[in-house]
C-alpha positions as CSV (number, residue, x, y, z in Angstrom):
1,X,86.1,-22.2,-17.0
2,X,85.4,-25.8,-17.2
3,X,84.2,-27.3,-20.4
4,X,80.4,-28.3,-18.8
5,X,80.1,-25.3,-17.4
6,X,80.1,-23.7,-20.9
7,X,78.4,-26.0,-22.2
8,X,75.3,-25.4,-19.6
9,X,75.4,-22.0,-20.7
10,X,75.0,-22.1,-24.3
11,X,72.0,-24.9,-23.6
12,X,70.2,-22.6,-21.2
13,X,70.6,-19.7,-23.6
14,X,69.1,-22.0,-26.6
15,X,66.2,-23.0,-24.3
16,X,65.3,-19.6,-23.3
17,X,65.5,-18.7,-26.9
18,X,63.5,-21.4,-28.1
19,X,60.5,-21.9,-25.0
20,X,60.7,-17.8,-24.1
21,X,61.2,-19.1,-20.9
22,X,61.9,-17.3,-17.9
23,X,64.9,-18.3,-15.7
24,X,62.8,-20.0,-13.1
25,X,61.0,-22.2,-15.4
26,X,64.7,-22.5,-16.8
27,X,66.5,-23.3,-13.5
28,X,63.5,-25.8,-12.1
29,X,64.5,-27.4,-16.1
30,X,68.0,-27.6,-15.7
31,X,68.2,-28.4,-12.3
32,X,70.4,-25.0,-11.0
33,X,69.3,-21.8,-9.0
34,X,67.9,-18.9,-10.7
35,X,71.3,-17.7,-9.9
36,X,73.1,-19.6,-11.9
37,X,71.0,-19.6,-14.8
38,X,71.1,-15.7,-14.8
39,X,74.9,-15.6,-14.5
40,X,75.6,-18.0,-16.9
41,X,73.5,-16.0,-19.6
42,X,74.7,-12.1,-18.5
43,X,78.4,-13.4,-17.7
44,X,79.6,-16.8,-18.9
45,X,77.8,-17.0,-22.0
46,X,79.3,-13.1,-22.8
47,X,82.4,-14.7,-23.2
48,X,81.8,-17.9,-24.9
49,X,79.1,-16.3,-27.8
50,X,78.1,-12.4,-27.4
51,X,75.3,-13.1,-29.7
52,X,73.7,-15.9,-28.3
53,X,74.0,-13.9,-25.0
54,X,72.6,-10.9,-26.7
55,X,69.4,-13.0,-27.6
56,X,68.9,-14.9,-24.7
57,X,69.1,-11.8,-23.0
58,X,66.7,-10.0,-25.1
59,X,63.9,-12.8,-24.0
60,X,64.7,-12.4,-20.2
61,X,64.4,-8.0,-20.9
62,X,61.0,-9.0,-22.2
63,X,60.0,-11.8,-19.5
64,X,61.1,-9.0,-17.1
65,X,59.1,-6.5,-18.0
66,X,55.4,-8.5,-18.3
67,X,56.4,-10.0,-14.9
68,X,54.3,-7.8,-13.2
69,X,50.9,-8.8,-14.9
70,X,52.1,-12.4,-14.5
71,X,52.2,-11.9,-11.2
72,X,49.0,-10.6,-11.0
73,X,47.5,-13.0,-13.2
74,X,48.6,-15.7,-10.7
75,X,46.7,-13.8,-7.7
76,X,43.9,-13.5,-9.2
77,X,43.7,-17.4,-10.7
78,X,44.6,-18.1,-6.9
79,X,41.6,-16.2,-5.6
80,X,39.4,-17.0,-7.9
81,X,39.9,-20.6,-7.1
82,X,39.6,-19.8,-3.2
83,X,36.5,-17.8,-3.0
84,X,34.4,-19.7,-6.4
């Protein structure tokens, strides 16, 4: 794996850590697809530090879960907007 490659991974892991971002706030940051920012943390970065992985991927588990009412949040700001 080349050496900016690995290092991309262990800087997107740090700044979902630190900003509990999610990986499309992280990919618009970085520059790179949500692809890339999830394989980086759930493959690359498994490699190169299990533990940082292990975090970053604890943030994403909890990002995934309260998508749902983000999602909904957004609808309703969106509406609200519209129809007010």
């Amino acid at each position: 794996m080349k050496d900016y490659i690995e290092e991309r991974a262990v800087e997107i892991a740090y700044y979902i850590i630190e900003h509990k971002a999610t990986v499309r706030q992280t990919a618009k940051i970085f520059g790179v697809s949500k692809s890339t920012v999830h394989k980086d943390v759930t493959e690359r970065l498994l490699k190169i530090n299990p533990a940082l992985a292990g975090e970053a991927r604890k943030v994403l588990n909890v990002n995934k879960q309260e998508r749902h009412i983000r999602g909904g949040f957004a609808t309703r700001e969106k509406y609200l907007h519209q129809h007010g």
